[in-house]
Steps between C-alpha positions, in 0.01 A plus 500: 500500500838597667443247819387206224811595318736543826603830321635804756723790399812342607418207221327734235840701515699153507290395190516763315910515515441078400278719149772726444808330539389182378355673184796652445741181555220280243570745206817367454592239742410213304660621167844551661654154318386614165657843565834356627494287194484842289734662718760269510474444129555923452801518741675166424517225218349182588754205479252190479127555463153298505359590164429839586529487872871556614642229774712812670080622568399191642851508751403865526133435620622243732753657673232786479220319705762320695620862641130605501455217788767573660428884572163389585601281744722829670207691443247267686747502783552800482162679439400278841740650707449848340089481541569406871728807542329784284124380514285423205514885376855622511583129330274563227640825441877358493431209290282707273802795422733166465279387215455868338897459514525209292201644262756781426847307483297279216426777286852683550735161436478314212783219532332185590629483832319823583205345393531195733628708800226743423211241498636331787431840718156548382372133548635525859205726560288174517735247732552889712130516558389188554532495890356876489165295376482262742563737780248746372258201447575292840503847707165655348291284440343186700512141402213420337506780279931433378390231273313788308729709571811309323236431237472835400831582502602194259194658269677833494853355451342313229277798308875651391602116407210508268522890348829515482678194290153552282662902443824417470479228257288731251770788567783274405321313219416883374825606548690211317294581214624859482847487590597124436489199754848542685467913507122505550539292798742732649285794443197325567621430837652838589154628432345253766738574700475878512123425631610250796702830581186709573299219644767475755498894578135501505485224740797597769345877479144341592682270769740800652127718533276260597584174657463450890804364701514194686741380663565123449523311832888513561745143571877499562531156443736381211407289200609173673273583811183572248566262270486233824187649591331424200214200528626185370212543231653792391821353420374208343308734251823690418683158370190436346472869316860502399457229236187627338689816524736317328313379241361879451819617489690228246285660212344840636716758282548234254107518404550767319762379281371172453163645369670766289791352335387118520127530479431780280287698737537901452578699753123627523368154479723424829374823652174381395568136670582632862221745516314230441683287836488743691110571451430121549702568872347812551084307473680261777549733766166612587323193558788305637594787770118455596500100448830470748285674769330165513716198352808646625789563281635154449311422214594794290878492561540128376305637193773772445777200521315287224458767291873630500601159382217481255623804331826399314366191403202630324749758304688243334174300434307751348506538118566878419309744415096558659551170710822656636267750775376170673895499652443861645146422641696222680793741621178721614345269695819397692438830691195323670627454814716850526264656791484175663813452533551869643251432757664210631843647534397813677272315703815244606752787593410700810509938481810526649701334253222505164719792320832266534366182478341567156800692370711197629259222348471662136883594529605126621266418174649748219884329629408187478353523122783761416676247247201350350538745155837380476411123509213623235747708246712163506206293471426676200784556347635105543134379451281737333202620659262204538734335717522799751138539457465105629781564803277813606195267510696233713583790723113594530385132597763439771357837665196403462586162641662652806204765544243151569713312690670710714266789548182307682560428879252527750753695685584713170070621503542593851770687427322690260249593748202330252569726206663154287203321483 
């Protein structure tokens, strides 16, 4: 069962940090808009509002996500260059008491800037250990067995993205009944919080005991010199990934509002709705990490591109209320491709440069989209929110555009040494 799953101790370590951390981040991660929008509203007067939804929260949320990106991008970088230098242990470990960091700045400072700077530190755990998985991955385990591999780690990033909003959106909804929606919210989310906290200990303690070191293959060459090494494939699937991240991005922390405050949809409901996307991605992995073995991985990835621009489009169509989970099996399903697409990048970049050439591609990525919350807090505000859910769609089918046209050379399949299919 371990060789069918490509599962050794390095990776059962790796995935269980993916559990704990990511479990941890879902409790609350996805409620963060709502909870500005409480905060804000406690600390400071709102000068123009959106029926009950304050424009300072949707600037707030922007500039929010638009800092979010931009720290990820550092991180990716920079968790690269730190994975090549400490190996994938002693990287876990520092990114790991980094997050635990952030875990206790949000529960000891209440201003809303505390809470932004604060959640920006913990969700650089993710961006941070991103080339860690790769390495571990690429340097353990062969490659026929990495499609699996990748597979199973998107299932266990995706088990917290499931449990958790589901939690967290019955906590809050539970605790806005008690206390009121603007001070239940608050507490509601401290409590969440507080948990993350001891998922985080639990999993650096387990990491600090247990987890073998290997040390990534080292490279002294800049970002200029790696980022010319990359296959022209590579970099043609980079433009073509930074506008369907921009379409993700236009609307992604703006879900939450719009289904809230525009919608109707409870906070548990919405908890409710991504457990149910990320269970339809989580029945995807499996059999596409053992279909790619034999199609290759093309197929799956142009999937993932349809999908994302699917997604917005089918929000604003959708009447609310039961029809309104047909939107989040789409948003599921747009995860189709996610192994596939892991396969083929550590496949393209050789050992020597794998830790700095991911870091450097997701980084280039997160810059690049950094200013796409911004465009979506104006689009909303100037618009309303069909109109930025249309421009996120437009983003979606010009990647998806790019992805078929410029992503199928003969040349570009040998590059990928037959794993594109």
């Amino acid at each position: 069962m371990a060789n069918f799953l490509a599962l050794n101790r390095t990776v059962a370590i790796v995935l269980f940090a993916v559990l704990c951390f990511g479990l941890g981040e879902n409790l609350w991660e996805r409620f963060i808009p709502v909870y500005l929008q409480a905060r804000s509203k406690h600390v400071i007067e709102a000068t123009a509002t959106l029926g009950d939804l304050s424009a300072e929260t949707l600037w707030v949320v922007g500039i929010y996500s638009c800092l979010r990106n931009l720290f990820e991008g550092l991180c990716y970088i920079g968790g690269g260059h730190l994975t090549a230098r400490l190996g994938d242990r002693g990287s876990l470990l520092l990114f790991g008491l980094l997050t635990v960091t952030g875990y206790i700045l949000l529960l000891s400072w209440s201003h809303p800037l505390g809470t932004i700077v604060a959640a920006l530190l913990i969700l650089g755990w993710e961006p941070l250990s991103v080339p860690v998985t790769f390495t571990a991955v690429g340097s353990t385990v062969g490659q026929s067995g990495r499609g699996m591999a990748f597979a199973l780690q998107s299932i266990q990033k995706r088990l917290p993205k499931i449990f958790g909003p589901l939690l967290a959106g019955f906590v809050l909804t539970q605790a806005q009944r008690l206390y009121g929606e603007e001070q239940g919210t608050m507490d509601g989310m401290r409590w969440l919080v507080s948990v993350s906290l001891g998922l985080g200990i639990l999993s650096v303690l387990v990491q600090w005991r247990w987890m073998p070191h290997h040390q990534a293959p080292t490279s002294t060459q800049s970002a200029r010199a790696i980022l010319r090494q990359m296959p022209p494939l590579l970099r043609r699937l980079l433009v073509a990934e930074i506008f369907k991240r921009w379409c993700d991005w236009l609307v992604r922390d703006f879900i939450v509002l719009y289904v809230y405050y525009v919608r109707g949809i409870s906070l548990e409901q919405f908890g409710l709705y991504i457990a149910l996307q990320h269970t339809v991605s989580l029945l995807t992995y499996l059999p596409v990490g053992s279909l790619s073995r034999n199609v290759g991985v093309r197929p799956f990835i142009g999937l993932t591109f349809l999908f994302f621009a699917a997604f917005p489009l089918t929000l604003d169509l959708l009447p609310s209320g039961n029809w309104l989970f047909v939107a989040f099996v789409v948003h599921g399903l747009r995860e189709i491709g996610e192994p596939s697409r892991k396969v083929l990048i550590t496949s393209l970049l050789p050992p020597e440069i794998r830790a700095k050439g991911v870091g450097l591609y997701w980084g280039l990525r997160a810059f690049a989209i950094c200013t796409s919350s911004l465009v979506g807090a104006a689009l909303w505000l100037s618009f309303g929110p069909r109109v930025l859910l249309y421009v996120a769609f437009a983003f979606g089918c010009i990647g998806a555009a790019l992805f078929y046209l410029l992503c199928r050379t003969p040349a570009d399949m040998r590059g990928a040494k037959n794993s594109f299919g």
